[in-house]
N, C-alpha and C positions, 0 to 999 in steps of 0.2 A: 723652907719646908718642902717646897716644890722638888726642889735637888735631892731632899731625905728621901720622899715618895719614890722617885724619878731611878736611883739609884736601889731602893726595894723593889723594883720592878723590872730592876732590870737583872737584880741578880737571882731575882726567882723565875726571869723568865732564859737566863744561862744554866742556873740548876736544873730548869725542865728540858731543857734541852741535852744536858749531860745525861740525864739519866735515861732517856729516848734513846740518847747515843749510844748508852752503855747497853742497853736492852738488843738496838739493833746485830752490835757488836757480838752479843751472845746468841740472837739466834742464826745468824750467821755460822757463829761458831760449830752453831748444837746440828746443824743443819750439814756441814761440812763435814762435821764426825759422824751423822747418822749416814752419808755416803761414803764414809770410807768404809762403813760397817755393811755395805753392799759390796766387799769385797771378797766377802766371806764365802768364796767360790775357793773351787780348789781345781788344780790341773796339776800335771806331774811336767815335773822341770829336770828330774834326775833321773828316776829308775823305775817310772809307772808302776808304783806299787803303792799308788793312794788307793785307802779304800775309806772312806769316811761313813757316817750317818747320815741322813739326807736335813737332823736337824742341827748339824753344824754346819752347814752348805746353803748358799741359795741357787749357785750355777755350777757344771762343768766348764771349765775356759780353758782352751787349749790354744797354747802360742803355736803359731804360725812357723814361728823360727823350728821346733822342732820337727815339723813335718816333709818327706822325703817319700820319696820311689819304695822305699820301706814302709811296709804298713809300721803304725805304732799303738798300741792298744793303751785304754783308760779304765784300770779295771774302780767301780767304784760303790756301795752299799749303799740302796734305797730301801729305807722300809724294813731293813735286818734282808733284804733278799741283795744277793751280787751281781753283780752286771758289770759289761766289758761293755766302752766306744770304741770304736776302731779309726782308726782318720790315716788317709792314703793321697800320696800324688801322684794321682791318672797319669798314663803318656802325654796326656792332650794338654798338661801343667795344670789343670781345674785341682780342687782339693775334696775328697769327696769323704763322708762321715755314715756313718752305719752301726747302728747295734753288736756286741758281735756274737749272735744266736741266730738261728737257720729257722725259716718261716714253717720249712717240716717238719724238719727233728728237732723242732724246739722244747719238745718235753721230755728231751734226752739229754743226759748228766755231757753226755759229749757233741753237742749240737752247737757248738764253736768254730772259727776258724782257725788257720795257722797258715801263714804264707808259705808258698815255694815256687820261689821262681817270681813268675810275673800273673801269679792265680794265688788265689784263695781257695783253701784243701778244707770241708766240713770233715770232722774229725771223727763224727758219726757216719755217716755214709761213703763218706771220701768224693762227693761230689767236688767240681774243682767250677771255680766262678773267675774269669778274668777281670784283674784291677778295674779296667776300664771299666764295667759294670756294677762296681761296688757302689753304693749311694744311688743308683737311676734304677736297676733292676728291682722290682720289688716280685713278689710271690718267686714259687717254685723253692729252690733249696739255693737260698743266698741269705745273706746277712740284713736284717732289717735297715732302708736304706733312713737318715735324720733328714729329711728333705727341707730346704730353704726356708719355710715357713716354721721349721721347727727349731730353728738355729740364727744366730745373729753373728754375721763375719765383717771383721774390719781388716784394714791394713796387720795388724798384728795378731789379731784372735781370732779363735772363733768359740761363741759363748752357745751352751747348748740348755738352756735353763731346767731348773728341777721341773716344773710342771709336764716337761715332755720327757724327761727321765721317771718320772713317779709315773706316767703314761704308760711306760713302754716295760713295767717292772714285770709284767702280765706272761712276757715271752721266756722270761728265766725261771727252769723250775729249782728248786729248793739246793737241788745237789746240781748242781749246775757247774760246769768245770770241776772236778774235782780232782783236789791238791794232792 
């Protein structure tokens, strides 16, 4: 009788434990999938011509590997308004990120930049801002810089979250670059 009990005891106490197992197993799982679903960031890998919603997105993430002595622009849609990142490598090898709307003429349809050379040309006034100052200059007629605190860089990316893109939606007016 001992052995009957003994063996009911033990196999309800393998059953609770499978099912413990099984539990852990899935939130695990459910855990693993709701981080892959924080990837729902978008950067441009081909031809910078993402423009998304901001509620398909939770970040801008821009590789690393694309970035050069060339500026490269991130044009992207917060809020139904459009907006451009710009991201540059300084002479000094730093990588520097910026808005890309002019602190003055930013309520002008053409308060954008456009490289030439080794400057940034506002398209509006034609002020010219050197690389090296893109991202540290802030006021006068430059590109609103995404300063360190507003940006997370690692070896491979650099992630510029919505909460400081839905921040900075303020600086682009409605016809803003126009096509």
């Amino acid at each position: 009788m001992q052995t009957k009990t003994w063996n009911k005891k033990r196999f309800h106490f393998l059953f609770v434990a499978i099912v413990i197992l099984v539990l852990i197993v899935a939130l695990v799982f459910a855990a693993g999938s709701a981080g892959s679903n924080d990837n729902n960031e978008i950067g441009n890998t081909e031809n910078n011509s993402n423009t998304e919603s901001h509620s398909d997105i939770k970040n801008l993430v821009i590789p690393i590997s694309e970035i050069s002595e060339t500026v490269t622009f991130y044009p992207i849609t917060i809020d139904g308004i459009r907006m451009e990142v710009l991201v540059v490598k300084a002479p000094d090898g730093t990588i520097r990120t910026a808005f890309n709307t002019c602190h003055v003429c930013n309520d002008s349809p053409y308060a954008y930049f456009e490289q030439e050379g080794s400057a940034l040309v506002c398209q509006n006034c034609g002020n010219r801002i050197p690389i090296e100052l893109v991202g540290i200059e802030a006021g006068g007629c430059g590109p609103i810089p995404i300063i360190d605190t507003e940006k997370t860089a690692t070896d491979e990316f650099i992630t510029i979250s919505l909460d400081t893109l839905q921040a900075n939606t303020h600086w682009f007016p409605p016809n803003w670059k126009p096509e």
